[in-house]
C-alpha positions in Angstrom: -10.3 13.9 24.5 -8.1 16.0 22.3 -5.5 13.5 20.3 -1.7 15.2 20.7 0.5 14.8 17.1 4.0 13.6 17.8 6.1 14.3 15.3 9.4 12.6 14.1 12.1 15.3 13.1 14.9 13.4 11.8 14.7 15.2 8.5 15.2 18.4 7.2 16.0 20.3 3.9 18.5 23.0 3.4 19.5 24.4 0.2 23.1 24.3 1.3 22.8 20.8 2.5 23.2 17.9 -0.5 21.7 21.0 -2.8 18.5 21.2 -1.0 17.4 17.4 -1.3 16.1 15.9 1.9 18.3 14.2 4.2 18.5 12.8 7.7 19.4 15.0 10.4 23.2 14.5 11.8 24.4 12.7 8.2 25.1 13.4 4.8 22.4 10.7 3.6 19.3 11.8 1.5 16.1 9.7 1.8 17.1 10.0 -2.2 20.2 7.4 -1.3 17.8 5.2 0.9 15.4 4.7 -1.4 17.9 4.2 -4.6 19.7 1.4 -2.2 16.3 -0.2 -1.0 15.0 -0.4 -4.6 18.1 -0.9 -6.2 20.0 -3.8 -3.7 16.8 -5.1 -2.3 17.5 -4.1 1.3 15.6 -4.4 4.1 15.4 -1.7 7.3 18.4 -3.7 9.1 20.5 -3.8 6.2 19.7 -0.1 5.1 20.6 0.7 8.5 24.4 -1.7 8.3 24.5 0.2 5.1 24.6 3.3 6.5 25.6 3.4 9.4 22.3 4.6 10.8 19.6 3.6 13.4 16.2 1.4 12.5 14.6 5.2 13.5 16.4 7.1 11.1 15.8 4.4 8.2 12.3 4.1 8.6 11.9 8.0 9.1 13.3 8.3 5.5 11.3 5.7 4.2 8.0 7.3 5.3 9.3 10.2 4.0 9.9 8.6 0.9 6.7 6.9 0.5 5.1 10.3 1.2 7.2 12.4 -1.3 7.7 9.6 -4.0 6.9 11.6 -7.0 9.3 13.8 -6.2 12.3 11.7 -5.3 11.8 9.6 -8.0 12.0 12.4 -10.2 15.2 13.9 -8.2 16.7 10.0 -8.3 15.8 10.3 -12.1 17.9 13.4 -12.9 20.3 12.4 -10.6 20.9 9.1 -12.5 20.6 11.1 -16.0 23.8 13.7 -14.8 25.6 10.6 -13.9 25.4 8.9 -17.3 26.0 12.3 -18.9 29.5 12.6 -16.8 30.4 9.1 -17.7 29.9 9.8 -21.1 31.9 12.7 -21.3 34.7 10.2 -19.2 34.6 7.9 -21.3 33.6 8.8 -24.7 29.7 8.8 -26.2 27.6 5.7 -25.6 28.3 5.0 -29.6 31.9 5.1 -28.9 34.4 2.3 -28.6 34.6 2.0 -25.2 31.4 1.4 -24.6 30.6 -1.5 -26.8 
């Protein structure tokens, strides 16, 4: 007996999407903004999914996807984080400025 692969397809990359980052299907969310709330706010599938606005599917699609791209997403969270604290530097002054002590 032959074994048939079913396969998921709730994500999908385009370079014109979120600039090319994965992201569920039907949404703006990247698996990027999944895994940043998961790790970051400590939420479970349900409350990833409240979070959202998405179904259990969707969420656990982008964790697996996650889990099986980790390196890179936790490098794209990386830089992503990085450019952030840039731009709020250049808001708000230097981190050796005033404002930020």
């Amino acid at each position: 007996m032959q074994a048939t692969i079913q396969s998921i397809n709730l994500i999908a990359t385009d370079p014109d999407v979120r600039s090319g980052r994965p992201y569920l299907i039907g949404t703006s969310v990247t698996v990027a903004d999944i895994a940043i709330v998961k790790l970051h706010h400590a939420q479970d599938a349900d409350g990833l999914a409240d979070w959202f606005g998405l179904t259990l599917p969707q969420v656990y699609a982008a964790l697996a996807y996650y889990y099986d791209h980790k390196k890179t997403i936790d490098s794209q969270i990386y830089t992503q984080l990085r450019q952030a604290q840039k731009f709020k530097e250049q808001r708000l002054g230097s981190k050796d400025s005033l404002l930020s002590r």
